[in-house]
DRENKELUM-946548 format. One record per residue (C-alpha): residue in one letter; x, y, z; residue number from 1. Coordinates in pm, 1 decimal. Example, Ala and Ser with C-alpha at 12.3 -4.5 7.8 and 13.67 -1.06 7.14 Angstrom:
2
+------+----------+----------+----------+-----+
| rest |     east |    north |       up |  nr |
+------+----------+----------+----------+-----+
|    a |   1230.0 |   -450.0 |    780.0 |   1 |
|    s |   1367.0 |   -106.0 |    714.0 |   2 |
+------+----------+----------+----------+-----+
//
This chain:
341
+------+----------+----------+----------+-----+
| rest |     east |    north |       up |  nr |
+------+----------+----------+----------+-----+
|    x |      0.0 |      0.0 |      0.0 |   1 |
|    x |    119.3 |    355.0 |    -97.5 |   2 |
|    x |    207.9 |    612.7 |    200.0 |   3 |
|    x |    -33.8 |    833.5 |     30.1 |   4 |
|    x |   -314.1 |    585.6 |   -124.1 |   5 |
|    x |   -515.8 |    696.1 |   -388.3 |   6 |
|    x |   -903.5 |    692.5 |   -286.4 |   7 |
|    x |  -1176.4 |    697.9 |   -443.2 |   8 |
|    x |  -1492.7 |    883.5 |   -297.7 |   9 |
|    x |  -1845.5 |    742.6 |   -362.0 |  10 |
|    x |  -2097.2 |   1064.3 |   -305.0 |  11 |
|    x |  -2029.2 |   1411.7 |   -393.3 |  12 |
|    x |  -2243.1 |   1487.2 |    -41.7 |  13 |
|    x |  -2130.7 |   1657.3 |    243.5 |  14 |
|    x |  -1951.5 |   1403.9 |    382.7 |  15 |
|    x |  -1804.5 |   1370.8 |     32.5 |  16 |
|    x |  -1725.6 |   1674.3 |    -13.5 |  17 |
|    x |  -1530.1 |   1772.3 |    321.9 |  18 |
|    x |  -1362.4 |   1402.2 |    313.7 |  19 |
|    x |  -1196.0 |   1486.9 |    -53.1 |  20 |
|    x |  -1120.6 |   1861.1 |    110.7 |  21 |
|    x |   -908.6 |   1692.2 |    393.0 |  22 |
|    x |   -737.4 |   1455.9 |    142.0 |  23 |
|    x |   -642.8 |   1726.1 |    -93.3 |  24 |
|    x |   -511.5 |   1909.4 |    170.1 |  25 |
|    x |   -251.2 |   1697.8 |    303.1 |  26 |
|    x |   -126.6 |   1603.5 |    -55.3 |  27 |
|    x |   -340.6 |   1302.1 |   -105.8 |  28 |
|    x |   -463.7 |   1180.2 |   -472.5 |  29 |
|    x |   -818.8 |   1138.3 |   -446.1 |  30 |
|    x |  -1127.8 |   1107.1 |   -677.9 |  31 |
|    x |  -1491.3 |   1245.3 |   -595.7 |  32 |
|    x |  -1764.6 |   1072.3 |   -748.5 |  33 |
|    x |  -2151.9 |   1178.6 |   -811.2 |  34 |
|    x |  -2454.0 |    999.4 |  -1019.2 |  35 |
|    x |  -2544.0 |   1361.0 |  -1155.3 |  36 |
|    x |  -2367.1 |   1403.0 |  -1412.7 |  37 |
|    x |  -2497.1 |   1754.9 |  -1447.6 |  38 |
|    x |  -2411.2 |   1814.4 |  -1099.6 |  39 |
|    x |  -2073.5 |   1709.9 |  -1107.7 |  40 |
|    x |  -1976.1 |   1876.5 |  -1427.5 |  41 |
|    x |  -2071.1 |   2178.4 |  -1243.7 |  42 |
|    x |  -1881.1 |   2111.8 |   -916.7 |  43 |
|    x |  -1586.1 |   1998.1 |  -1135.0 |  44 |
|    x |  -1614.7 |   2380.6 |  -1338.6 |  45 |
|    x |  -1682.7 |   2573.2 |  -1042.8 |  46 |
|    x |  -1529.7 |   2390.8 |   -720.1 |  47 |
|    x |  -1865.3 |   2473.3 |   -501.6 |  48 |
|    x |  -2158.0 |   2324.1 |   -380.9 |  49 |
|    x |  -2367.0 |   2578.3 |   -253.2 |  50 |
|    x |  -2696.1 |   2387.5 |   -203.7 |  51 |
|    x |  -2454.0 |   2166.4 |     37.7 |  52 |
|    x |  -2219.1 |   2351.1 |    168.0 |  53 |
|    x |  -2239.8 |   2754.8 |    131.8 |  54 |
|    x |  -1875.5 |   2917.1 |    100.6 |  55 |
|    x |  -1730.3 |   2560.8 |     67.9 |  56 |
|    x |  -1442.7 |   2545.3 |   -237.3 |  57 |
|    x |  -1322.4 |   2228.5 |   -330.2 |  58 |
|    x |   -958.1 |   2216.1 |   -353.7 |  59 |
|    x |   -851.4 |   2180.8 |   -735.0 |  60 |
|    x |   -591.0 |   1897.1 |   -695.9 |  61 |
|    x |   -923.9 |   1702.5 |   -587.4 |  62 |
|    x |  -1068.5 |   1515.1 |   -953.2 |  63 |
|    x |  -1444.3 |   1519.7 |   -973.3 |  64 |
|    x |  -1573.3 |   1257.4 |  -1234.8 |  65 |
|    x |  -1979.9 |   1050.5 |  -1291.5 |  66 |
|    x |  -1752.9 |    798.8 |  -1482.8 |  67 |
|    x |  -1776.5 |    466.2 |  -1283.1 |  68 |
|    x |  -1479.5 |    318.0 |  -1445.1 |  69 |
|    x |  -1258.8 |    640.4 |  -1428.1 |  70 |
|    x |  -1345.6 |    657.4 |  -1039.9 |  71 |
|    x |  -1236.7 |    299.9 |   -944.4 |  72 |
|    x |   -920.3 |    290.9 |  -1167.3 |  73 |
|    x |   -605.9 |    181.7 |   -948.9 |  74 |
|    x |   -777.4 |    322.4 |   -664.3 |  75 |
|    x |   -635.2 |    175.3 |   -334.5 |  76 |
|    x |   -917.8 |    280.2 |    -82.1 |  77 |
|    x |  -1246.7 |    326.3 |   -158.3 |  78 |
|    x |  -1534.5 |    540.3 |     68.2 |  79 |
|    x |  -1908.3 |    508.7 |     59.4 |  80 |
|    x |  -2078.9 |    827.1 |     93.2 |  81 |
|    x |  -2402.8 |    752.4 |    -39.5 |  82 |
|    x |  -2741.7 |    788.3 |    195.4 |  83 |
|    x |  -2824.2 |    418.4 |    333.3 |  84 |
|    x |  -3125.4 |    345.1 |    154.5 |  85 |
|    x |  -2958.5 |    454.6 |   -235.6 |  86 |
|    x |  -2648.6 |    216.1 |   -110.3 |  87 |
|    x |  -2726.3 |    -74.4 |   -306.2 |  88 |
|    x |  -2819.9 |     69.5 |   -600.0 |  89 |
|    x |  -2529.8 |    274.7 |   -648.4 |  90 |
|    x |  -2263.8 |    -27.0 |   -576.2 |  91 |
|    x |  -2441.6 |   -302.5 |   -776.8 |  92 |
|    x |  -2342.9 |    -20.2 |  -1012.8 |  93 |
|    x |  -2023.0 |      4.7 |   -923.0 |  94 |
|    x |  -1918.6 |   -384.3 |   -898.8 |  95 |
|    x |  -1836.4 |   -437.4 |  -1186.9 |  96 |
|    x |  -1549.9 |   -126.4 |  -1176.1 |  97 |
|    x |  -1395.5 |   -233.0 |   -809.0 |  98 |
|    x |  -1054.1 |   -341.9 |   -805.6 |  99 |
|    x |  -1080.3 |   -719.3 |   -597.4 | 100 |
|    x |   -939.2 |   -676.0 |   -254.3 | 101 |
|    x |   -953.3 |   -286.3 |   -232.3 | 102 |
|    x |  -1111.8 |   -202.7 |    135.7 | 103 |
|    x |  -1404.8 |    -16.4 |    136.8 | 104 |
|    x |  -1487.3 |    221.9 |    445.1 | 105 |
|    x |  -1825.3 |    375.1 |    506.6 | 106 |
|    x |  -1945.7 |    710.5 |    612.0 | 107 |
|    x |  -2323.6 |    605.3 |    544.3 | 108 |
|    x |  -2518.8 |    632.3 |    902.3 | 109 |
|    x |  -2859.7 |    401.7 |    891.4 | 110 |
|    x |  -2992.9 |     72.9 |    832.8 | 111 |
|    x |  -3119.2 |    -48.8 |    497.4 | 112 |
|    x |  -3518.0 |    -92.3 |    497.3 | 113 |
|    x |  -3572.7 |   -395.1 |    302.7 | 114 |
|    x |  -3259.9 |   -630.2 |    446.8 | 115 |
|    x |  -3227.9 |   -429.5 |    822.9 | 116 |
|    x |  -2872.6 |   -481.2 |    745.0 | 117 |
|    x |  -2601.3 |   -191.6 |    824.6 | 118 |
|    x |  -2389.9 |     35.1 |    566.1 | 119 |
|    x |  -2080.4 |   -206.0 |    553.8 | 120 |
|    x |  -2332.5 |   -495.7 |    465.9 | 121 |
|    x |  -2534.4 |   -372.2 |    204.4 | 122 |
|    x |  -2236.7 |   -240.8 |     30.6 | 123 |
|    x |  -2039.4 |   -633.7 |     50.8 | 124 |
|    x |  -2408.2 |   -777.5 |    -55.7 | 125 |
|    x |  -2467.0 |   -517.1 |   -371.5 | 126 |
|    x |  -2049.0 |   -613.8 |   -478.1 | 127 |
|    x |  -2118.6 |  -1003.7 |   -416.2 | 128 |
|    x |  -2007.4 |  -1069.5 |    -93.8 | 129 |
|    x |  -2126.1 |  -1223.7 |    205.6 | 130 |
|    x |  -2266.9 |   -918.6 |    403.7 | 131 |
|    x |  -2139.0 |  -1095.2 |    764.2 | 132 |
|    x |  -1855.8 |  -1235.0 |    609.4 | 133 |
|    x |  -1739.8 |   -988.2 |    318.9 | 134 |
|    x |  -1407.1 |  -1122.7 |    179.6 | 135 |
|    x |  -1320.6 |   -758.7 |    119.3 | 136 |
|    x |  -1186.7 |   -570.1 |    397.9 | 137 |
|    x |  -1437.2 |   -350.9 |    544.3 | 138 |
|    x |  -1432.6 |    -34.1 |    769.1 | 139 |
|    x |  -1668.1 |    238.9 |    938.7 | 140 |
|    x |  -1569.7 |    555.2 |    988.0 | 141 |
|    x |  -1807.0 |    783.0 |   1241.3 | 142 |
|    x |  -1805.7 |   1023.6 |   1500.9 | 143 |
|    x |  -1975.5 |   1379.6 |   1575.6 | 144 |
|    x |  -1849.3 |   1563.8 |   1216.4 | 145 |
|    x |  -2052.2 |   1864.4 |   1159.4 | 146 |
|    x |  -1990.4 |   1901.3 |    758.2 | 147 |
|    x |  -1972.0 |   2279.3 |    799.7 | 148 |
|    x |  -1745.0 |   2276.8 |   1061.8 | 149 |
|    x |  -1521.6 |   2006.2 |    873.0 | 150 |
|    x |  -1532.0 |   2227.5 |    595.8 | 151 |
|    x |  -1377.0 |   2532.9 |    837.2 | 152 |
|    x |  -1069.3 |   2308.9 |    908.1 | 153 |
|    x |  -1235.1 |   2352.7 |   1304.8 | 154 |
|    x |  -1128.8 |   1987.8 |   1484.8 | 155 |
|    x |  -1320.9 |   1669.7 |   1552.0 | 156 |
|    x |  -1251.9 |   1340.3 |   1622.2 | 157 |
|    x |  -1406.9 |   1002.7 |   1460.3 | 158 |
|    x |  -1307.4 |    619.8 |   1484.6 | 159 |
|    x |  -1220.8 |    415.8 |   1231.6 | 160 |
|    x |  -1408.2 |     53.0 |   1304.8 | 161 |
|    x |  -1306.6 |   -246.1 |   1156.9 | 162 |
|    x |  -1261.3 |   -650.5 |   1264.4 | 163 |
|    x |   -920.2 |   -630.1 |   1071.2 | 164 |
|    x |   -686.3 |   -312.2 |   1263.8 | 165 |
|    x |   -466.9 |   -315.8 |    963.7 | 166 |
|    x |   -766.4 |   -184.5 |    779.6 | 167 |
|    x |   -869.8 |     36.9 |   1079.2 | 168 |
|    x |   -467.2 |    139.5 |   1090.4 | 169 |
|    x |   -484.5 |    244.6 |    700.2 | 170 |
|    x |   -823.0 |    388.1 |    728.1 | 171 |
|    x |   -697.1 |    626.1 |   1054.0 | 172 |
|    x |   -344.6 |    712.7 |    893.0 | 173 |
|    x |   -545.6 |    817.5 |    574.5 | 174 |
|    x |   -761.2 |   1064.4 |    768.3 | 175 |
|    x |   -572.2 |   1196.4 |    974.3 | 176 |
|    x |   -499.1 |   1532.9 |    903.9 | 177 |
|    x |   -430.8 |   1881.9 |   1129.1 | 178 |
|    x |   -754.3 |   1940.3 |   1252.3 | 179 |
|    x |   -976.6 |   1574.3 |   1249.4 | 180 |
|    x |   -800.1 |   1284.6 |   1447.4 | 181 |
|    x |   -918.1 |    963.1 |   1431.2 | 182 |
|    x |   -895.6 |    659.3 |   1630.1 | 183 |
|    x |   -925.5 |    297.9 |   1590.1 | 184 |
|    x |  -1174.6 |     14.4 |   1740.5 | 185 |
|    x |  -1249.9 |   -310.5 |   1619.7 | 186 |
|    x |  -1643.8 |   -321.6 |   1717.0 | 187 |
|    x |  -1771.0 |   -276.2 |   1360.4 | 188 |
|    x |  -2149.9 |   -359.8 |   1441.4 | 189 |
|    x |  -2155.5 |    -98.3 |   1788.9 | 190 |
|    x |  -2056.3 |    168.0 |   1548.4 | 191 |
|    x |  -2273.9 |    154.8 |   1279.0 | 192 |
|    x |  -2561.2 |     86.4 |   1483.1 | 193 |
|    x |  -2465.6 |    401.3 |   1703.3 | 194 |
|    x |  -2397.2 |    593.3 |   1380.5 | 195 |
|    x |  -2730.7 |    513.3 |   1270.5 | 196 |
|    x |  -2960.0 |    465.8 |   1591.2 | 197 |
|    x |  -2834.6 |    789.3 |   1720.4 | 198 |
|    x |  -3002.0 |    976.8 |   1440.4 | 199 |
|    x |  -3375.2 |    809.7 |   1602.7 | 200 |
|    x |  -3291.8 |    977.6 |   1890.9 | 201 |
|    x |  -3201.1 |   1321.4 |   1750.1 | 202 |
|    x |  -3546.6 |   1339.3 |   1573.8 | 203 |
|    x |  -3696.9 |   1292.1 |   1940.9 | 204 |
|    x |  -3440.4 |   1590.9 |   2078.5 | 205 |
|    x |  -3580.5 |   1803.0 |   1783.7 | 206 |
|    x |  -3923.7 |   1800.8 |   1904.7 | 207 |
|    x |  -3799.9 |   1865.5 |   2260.8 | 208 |
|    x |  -3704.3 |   2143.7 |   2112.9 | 209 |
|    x |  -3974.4 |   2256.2 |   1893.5 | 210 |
|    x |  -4210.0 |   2189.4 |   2220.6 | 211 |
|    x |  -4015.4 |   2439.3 |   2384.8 | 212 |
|    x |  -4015.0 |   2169.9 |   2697.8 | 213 |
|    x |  -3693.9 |   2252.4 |   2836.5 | 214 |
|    x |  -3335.4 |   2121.1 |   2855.3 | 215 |
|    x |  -3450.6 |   1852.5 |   3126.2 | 216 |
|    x |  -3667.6 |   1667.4 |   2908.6 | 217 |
|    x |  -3403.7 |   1687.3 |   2652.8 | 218 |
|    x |  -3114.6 |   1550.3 |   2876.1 | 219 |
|    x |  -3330.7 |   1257.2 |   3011.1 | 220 |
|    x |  -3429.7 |   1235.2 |   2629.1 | 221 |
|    x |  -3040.0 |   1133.8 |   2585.5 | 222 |
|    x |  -2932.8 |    957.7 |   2855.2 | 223 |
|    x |  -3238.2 |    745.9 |   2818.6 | 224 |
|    x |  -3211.6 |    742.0 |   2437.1 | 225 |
|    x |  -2848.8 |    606.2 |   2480.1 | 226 |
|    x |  -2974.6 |    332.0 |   2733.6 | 227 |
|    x |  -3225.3 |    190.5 |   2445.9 | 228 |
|    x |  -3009.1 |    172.6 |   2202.5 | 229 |
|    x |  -2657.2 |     13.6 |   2348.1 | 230 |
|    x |  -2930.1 |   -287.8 |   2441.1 | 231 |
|    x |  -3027.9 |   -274.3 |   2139.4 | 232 |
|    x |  -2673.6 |   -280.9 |   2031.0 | 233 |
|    x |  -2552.4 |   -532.9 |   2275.0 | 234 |
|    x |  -2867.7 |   -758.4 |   2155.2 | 235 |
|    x |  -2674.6 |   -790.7 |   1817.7 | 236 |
|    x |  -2377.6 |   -850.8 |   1950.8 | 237 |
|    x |  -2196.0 |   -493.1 |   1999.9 | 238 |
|    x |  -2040.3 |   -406.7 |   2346.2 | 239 |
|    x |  -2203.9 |   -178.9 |   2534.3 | 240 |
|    x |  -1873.0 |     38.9 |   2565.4 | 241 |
|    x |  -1895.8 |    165.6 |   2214.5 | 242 |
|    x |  -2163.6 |    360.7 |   2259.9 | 243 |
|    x |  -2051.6 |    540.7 |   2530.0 | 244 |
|    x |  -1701.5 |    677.6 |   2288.6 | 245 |
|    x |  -1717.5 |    887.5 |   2010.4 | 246 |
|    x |  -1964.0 |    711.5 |   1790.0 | 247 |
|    x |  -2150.9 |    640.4 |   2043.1 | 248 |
|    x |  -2238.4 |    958.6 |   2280.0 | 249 |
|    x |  -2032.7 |   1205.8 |   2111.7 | 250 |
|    x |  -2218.1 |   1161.3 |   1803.0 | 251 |
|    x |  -2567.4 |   1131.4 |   1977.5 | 252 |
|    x |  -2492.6 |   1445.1 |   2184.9 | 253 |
|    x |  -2385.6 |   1644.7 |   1858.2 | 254 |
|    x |  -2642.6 |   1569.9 |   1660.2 | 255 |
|    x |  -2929.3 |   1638.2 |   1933.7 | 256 |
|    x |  -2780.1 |   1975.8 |   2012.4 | 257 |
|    x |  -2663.1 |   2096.7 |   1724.9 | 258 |
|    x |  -2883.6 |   2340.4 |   1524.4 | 259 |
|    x |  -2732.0 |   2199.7 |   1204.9 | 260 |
|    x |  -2862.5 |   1890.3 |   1192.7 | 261 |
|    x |  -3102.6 |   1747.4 |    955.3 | 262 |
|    x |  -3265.7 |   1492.6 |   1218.2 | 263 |
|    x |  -3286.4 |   1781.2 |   1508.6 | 264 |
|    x |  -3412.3 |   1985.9 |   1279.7 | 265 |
|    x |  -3640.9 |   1783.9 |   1123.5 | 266 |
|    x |  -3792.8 |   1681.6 |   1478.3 | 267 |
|    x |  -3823.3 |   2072.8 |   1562.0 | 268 |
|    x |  -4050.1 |   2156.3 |   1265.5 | 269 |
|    x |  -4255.6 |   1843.1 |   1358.0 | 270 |
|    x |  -4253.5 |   1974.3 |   1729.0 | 271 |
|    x |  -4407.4 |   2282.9 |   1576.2 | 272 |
|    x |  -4679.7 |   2119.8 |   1406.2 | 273 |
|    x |  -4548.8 |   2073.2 |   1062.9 | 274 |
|    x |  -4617.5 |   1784.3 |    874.4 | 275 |
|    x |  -4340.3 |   1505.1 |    760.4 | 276 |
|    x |  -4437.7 |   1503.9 |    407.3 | 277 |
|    x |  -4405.1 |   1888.3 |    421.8 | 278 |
|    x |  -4062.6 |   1883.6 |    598.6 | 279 |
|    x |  -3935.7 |   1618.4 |    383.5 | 280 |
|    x |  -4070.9 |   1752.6 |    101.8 | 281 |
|    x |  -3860.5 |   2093.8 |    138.6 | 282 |
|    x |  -3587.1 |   1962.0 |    240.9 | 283 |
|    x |  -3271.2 |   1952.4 |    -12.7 | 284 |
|    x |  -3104.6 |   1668.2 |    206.0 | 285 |
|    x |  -3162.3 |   1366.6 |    302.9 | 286 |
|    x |  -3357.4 |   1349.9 |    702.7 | 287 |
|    x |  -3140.9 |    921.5 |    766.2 | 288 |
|    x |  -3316.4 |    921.0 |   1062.6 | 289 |
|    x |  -3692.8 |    890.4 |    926.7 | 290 |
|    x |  -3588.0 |    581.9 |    740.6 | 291 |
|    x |  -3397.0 |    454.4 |    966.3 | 292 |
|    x |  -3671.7 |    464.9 |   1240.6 | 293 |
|    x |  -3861.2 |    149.9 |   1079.2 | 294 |
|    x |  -3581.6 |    -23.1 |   1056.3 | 295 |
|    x |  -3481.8 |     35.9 |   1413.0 | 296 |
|    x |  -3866.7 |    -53.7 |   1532.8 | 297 |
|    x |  -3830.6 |   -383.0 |   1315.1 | 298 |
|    x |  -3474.4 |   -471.2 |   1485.7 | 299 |
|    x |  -3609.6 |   -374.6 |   1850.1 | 300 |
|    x |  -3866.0 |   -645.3 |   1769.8 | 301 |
|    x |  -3676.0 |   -943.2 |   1588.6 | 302 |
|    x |  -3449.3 |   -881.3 |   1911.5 | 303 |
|    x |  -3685.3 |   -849.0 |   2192.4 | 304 |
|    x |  -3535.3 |   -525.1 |   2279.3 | 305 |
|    x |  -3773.3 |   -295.3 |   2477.3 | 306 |
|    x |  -3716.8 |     86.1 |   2283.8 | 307 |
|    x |  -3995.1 |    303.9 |   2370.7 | 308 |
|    x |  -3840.5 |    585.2 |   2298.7 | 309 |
|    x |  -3798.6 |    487.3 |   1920.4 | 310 |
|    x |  -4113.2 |    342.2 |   1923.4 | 311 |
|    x |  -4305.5 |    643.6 |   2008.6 | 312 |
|    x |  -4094.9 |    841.1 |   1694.8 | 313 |
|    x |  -4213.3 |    578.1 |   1472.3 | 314 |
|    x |  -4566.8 |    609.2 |   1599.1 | 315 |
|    x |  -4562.5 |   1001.0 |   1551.6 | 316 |
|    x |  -4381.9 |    973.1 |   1213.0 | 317 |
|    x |  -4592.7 |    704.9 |   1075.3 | 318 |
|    x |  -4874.7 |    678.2 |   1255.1 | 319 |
|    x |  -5013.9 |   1010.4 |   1350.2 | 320 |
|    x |  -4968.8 |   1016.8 |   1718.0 | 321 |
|    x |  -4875.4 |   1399.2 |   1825.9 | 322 |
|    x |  -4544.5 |   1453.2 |   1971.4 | 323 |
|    x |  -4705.2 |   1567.6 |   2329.7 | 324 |
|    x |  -4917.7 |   1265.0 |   2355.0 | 325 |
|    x |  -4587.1 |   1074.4 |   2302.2 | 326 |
|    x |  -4414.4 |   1290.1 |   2575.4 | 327 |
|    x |  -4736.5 |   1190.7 |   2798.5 | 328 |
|    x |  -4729.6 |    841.0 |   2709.6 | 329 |
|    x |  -4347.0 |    778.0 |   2775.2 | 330 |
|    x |  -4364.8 |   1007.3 |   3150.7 | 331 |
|    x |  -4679.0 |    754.0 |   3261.9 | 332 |
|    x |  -4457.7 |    438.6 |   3203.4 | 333 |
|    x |  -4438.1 |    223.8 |   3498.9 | 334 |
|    x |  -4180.4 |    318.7 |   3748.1 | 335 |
|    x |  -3846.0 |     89.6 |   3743.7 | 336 |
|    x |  -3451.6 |     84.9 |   3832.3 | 337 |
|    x |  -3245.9 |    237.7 |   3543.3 | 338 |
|    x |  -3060.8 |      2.0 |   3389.5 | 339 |
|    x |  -2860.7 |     21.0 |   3056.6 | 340 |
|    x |  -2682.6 |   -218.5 |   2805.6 | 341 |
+------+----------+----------+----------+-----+
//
């Protein structure tokens, strides 16, 4: 492997975006990809996204293509930055293109609707592999990354999660760069179920928020919020220690407070009485955390894992129960011991 591998970036997103920014500016080769051809010409002509990231240039030594060949060829390290439920599309797409043996790590927070399976596995089933037993290396990367911030070079942390730590090694060595450090662990499935769970929870927070109920609901929102979803987690065989690090917490905590975020923000405007298809349906990104609930509600179950918090976002998104009926519901639950994990 090259000091300085050349990768190959699946989405021309936010994540994307900021991810070839970092690259480019420590000197890496690296290749941004996007299904728009339209779009991308654009990017590639005028370096910006502004619908994605306002005041954002992308660096020139950064090559923006929609050619599926041109992106994969003699790549050495290959990122997923597409939103969870267009994964398997896009990469039964791509299969044909991918080098054998190049490791794939994924930015992608959710859980595919159809399969329940995470990120990691929906890409290794859409390229042929078996999604519990890929015979490609794979890796998560997650933490609390604010795009915008990213994009202002301001610092943050993520982990780099894989069962092999010479992948997790490369993967951290490639990203690391003056102002994002990243770490290693080697509990794939506890990170990509934080990465993705924590995005239920943040939908909740938002409608805290909208409510204008106060910053006690909202801090026994998270604590309990964490609680449901490391069993959850530990149900499917993830230690319950990973979600208290920085894909766990640190990304749940970010996301519920930060006025940036899709999933907060999403849950405020449905706090304020808004409707999802009219939220959705003005939105120019993509709210993971809607999706994601049904899948979450259909793991809970297959698991015998007791979520109410989750549930009662799935019943307000889905099933027309109003966010302070939820609130009502959850505070008349029968009193017990906390327990987590």
């Amino acid at each position: 492997m090259p000091l300085t591998p050349l990768t190959a970036i699946v989405g021309d997103g936010q994540m994307g975006l900021v991810l070839a920014d970092a690259l480019a500016q420590r000197g890496a080769p690296v290749r941004l990809w996007g299904r728009s051809e339209g779009r991308v010409r654009e990017l590639a002509r005028t370096r910006r996204s502004p619908q994605r990231l306002a005041d954002f240039v992308l660096p020139d030594a950064v090559e923006v293509t929609a050619d599926d060949e041109a992106l994969l060829k003699g790549v050495d390290l290959v990122v997923n930055a597409i939103p969870t439920q267009h994964i398997r599309s896009i990469w039964q797409r791509l299969a044909p293109h991918l080098p054998p043996g190049i490791p794939v790590v994924s930015v992608s927070k959710g859980i595919e609707n159809t399969t329940l399976l995470r990120p990691t596995q929906v890409v290794a089933e859409a390229i042929g592999d078996d999604p519990d037993h890929p015979a490609r290396p794979m890796c998560a990367l997650f933490g609390p990354t604010i795009a915008a911030e990213l994009a202002n070079h301001q610092p943050a942390t993520m982990v780099a999660a894989a069962h092999d730590e010479s992948v997790a090694r490369l993967v951290q060595d490639t990203f690391n760069v003056e102002w994002l450090r990243v770490y290693r662990h080697d509990d794939l499935i506890g990170v990509e179920l934080a990465g993705a769970t924590k995005n239920v929870i943040a939908l909740a927070a938002g409608m805290i928020d909208g409510m204008s109920i106060g910053y006690n609901a909202k801090s026994a929102l998270l604590s309990r919020g964490l609680a449901e979803i490391a069993r959850l987690g530990v149900a499917m065989g993830a230690r319950v220690d990973t979600f208290f690090g920085i894909a766990g917490v640190g990304d749940l905590a970010t996301t519920c407070f930060c006025p940036q975020g899709r999933n907060r923000t999403c849950g405020e405007r449905l706090g304020r009485g808004e409707s999802l298809d009219t939220i959705l349906s003005s939105s120019v990104f993509v709210v993971e955390g809607v999706p994601t609930t049904r899948s979450v509600v259909e793991l809970a179950a297959s698991h015998s894992v007791e979520m109410p918090i989750t549930a009662a976002v799935h019943a307000i998104l889905f099933e027309g129960l109003a966010p302070a009926d939820a609130i009502s519901s959850l505070m008349r639950r029968e009193p017990k011991a906390e327990w987590i994990g």
